[in-house]
TORMI-146326 format. One record per residue (C-alpha): y, z, x; residue number from 1; residue in three letters. Coordinates in steps of 0.1 Angstrom, whole numbers, m for minus. Layout:
<atom><y>Y</y><z>Z</z><x>X</x><i>NUM</i><aa>ala</aa></atom>
...
// end
This chain:
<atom><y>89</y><z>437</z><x>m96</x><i>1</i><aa>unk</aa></atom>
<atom><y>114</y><z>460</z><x>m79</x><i>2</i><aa>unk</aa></atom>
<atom><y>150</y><z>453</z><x>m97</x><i>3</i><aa>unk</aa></atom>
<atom><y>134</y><z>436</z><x>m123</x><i>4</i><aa>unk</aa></atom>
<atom><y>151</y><z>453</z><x>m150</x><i>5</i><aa>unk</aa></atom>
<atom><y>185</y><z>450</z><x>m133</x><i>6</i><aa>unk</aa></atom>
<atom><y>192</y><z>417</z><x>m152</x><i>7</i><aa>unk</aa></atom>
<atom><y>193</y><z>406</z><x>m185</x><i>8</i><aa>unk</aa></atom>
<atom><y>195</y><z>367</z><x>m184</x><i>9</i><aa>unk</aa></atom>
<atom><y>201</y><z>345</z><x>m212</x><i>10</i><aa>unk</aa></atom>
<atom><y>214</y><z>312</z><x>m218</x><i>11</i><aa>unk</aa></atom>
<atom><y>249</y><z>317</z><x>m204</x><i>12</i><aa>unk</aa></atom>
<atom><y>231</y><z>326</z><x>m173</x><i>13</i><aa>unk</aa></atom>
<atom><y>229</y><z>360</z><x>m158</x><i>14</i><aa>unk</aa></atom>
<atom><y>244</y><z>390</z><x>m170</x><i>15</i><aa>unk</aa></atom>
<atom><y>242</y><z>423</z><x>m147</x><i>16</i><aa>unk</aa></atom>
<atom><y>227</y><z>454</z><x>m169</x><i>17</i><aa>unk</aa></atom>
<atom><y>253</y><z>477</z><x>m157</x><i>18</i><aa>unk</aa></atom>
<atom><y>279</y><z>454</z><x>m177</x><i>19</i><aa>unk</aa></atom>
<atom><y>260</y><z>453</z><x>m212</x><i>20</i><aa>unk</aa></atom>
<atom><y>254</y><z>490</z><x>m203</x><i>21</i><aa>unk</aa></atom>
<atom><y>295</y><z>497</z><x>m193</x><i>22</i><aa>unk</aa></atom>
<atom><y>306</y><z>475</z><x>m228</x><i>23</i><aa>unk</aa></atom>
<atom><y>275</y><z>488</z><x>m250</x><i>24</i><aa>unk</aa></atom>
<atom><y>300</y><z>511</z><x>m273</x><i>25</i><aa>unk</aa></atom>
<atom><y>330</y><z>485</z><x>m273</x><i>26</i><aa>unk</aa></atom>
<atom><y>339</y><z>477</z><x>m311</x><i>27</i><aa>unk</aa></atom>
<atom><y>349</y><z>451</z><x>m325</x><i>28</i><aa>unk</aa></atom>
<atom><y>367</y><z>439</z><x>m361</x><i>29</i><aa>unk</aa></atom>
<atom><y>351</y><z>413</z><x>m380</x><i>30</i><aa>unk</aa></atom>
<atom><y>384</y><z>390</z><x>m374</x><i>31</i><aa>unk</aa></atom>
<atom><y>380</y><z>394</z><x>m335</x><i>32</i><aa>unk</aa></atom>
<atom><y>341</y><z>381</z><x>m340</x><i>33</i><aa>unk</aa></atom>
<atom><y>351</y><z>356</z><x>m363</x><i>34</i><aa>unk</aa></atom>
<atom><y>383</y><z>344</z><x>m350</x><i>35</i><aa>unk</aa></atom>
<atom><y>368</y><z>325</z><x>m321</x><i>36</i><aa>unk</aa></atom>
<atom><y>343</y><z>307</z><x>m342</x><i>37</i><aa>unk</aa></atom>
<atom><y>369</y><z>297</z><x>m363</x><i>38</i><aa>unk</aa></atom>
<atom><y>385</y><z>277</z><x>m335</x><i>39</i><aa>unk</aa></atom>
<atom><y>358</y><z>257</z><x>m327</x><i>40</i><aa>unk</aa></atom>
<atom><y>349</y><z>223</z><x>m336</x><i>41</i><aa>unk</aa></atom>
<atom><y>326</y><z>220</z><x>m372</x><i>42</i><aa>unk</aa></atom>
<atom><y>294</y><z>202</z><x>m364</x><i>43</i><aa>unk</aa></atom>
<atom><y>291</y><z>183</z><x>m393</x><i>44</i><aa>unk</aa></atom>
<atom><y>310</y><z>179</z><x>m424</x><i>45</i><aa>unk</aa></atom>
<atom><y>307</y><z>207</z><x>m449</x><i>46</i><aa>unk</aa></atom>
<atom><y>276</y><z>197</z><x>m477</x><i>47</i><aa>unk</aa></atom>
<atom><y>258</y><z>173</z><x>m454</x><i>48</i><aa>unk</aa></atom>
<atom><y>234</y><z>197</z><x>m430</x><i>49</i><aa>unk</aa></atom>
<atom><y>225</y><z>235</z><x>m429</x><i>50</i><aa>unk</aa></atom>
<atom><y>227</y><z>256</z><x>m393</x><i>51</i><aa>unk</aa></atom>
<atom><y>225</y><z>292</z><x>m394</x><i>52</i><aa>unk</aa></atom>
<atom><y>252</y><z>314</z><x>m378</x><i>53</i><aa>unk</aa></atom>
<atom><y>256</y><z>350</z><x>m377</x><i>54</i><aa>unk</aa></atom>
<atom><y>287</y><z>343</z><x>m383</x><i>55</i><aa>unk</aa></atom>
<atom><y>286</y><z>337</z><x>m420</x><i>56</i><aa>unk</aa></atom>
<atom><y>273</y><z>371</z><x>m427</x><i>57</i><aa>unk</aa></atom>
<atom><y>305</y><z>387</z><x>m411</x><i>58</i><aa>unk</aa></atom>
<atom><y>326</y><z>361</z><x>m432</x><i>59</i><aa>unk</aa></atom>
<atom><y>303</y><z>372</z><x>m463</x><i>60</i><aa>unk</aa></atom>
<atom><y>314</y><z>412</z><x>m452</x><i>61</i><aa>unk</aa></atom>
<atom><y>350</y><z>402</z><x>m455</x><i>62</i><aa>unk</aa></atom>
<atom><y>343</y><z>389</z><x>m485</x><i>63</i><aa>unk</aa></atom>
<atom><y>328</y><z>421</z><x>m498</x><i>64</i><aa>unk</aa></atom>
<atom><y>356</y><z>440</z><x>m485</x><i>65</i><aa>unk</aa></atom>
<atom><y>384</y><z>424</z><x>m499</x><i>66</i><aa>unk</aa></atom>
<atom><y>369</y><z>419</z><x>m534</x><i>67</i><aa>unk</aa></atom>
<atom><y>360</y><z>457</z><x>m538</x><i>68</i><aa>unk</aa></atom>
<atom><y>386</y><z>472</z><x>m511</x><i>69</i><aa>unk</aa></atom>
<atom><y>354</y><z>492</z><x>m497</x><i>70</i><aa>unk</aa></atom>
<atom><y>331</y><z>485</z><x>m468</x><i>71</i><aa>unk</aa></atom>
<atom><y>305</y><z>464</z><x>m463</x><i>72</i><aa>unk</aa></atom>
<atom><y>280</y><z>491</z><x>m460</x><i>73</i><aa>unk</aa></atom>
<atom><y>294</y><z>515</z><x>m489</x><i>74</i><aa>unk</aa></atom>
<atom><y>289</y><z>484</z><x>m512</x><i>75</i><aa>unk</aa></atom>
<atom><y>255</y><z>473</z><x>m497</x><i>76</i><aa>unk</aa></atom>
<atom><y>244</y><z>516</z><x>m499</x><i>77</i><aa>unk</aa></atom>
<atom><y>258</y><z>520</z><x>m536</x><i>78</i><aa>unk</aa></atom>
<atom><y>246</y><z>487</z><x>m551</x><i>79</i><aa>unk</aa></atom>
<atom><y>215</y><z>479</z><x>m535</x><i>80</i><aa>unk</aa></atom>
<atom><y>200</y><z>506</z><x>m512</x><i>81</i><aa>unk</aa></atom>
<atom><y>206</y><z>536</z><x>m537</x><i>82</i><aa>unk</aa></atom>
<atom><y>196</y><z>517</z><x>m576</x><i>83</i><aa>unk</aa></atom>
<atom><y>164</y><z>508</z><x>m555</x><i>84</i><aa>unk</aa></atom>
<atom><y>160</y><z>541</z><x>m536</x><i>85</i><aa>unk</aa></atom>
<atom><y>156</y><z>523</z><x>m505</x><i>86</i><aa>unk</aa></atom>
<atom><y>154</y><z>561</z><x>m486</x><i>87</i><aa>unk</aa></atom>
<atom><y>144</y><z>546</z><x>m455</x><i>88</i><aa>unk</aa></atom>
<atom><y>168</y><z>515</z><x>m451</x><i>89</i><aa>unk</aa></atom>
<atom><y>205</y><z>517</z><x>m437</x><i>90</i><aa>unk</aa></atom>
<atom><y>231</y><z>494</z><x>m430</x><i>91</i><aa>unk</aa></atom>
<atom><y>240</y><z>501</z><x>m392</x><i>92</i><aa>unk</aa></atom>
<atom><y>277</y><z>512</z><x>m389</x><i>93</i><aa>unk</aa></atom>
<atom><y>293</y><z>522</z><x>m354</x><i>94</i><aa>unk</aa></atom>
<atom><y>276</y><z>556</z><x>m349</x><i>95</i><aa>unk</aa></atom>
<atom><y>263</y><z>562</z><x>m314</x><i>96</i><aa>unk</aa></atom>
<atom><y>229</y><z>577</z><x>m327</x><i>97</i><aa>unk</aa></atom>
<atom><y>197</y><z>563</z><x>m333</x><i>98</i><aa>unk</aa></atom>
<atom><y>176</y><z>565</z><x>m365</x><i>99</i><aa>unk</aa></atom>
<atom><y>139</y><z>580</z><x>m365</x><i>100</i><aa>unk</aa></atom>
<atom><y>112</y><z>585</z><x>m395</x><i>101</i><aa>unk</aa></atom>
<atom><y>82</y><z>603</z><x>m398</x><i>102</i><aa>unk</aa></atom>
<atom><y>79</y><z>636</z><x>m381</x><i>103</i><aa>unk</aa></atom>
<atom><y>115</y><z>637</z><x>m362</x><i>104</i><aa>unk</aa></atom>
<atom><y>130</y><z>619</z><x>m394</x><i>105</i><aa>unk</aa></atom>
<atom><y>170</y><z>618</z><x>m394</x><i>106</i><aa>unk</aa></atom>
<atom><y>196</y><z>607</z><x>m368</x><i>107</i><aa>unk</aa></atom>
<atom><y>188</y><z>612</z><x>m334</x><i>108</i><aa>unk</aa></atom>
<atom><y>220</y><z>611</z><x>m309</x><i>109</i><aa>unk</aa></atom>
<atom><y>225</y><z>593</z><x>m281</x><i>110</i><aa>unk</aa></atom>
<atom><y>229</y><z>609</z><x>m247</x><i>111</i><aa>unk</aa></atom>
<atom><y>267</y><z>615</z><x>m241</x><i>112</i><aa>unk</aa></atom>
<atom><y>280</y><z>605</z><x>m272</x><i>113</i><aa>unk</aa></atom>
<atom><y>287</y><z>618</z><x>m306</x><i>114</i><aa>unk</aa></atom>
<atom><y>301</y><z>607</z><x>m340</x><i>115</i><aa>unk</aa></atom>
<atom><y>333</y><z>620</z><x>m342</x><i>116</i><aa>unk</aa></atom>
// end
C-alpha cells in the first residue's frame, strides 16, 4: 500500500499528513476552541437530552481557572494527582516531549523541539 500512510481521512474528508504534521505544535487558548462552538446552534433545549462534547471539559477548565486564578493542570496535580500519589498520571500541557515509564521512565523529547 505504497502512500498509504500519506492521508489521514476522517469525516470532513481527506486531510494530507504533511498538514496535521506542519500545524502539529500550533496552540490554541481555550476561548479560540470554545468560541466557535459557542456560535453554533444548541441541539436541544438545555435539561431535556444529554450529548457529549469535548467541549465542556475546556468550559469546565475555565471554570477552574477563574475560580482559583491557577491552571487547569496545577489544580488537577495539587488536588487530585498529588493527595493520591498518582506518580504515574499527568495532565498533558503544551510541552513538545513525550512521556515514558518503566526502564527509560521520565520525559523523552521530541525531535527538533524543546521546552523552552
Amino acid at each position: 500500500m505504497p502512500g498509504a500512510l500519506a492521508r489521514i481521512h476522517d469525516e470532513h474528508g481527506d486531510t494530507v499528513i504533511t498538514d496535521v504534521l506542519a500545524h502539529r505544535y500550533d496552540r490554541w487558548n481555550a476561548m479560540d476552541l470554545v468560541g466557535p462552538a459557542l456560535k453554533q446552534p444548541v441541539e436541544f433545549p438545555a435539561g431535556t437530552q444529554w450529548s457529549y462534547s469535548n467541549t465542556n471539559y475546556l468550559i469546565a477548565a475555565m471554570i477552574v481557572e477563574k475560580v482559583t486564578g491557577d491552571t487547569y493542570g496545577a489544580e488537577i496535580r495539587r488536588r487530585i494527582l498529588r493527595p493520591l500519589r498518582l506518580n504515574a498520571t499527568f495532565v498533558p500541557d503544551d510541552a513538545a516531549t513525550l512521556w515514558a515509564s518503566g526502564p527509560v521512565a521520565g520525559r523523552l523529547p521530541t525531535a527538533g523541539r524543546s521546552r523552552s
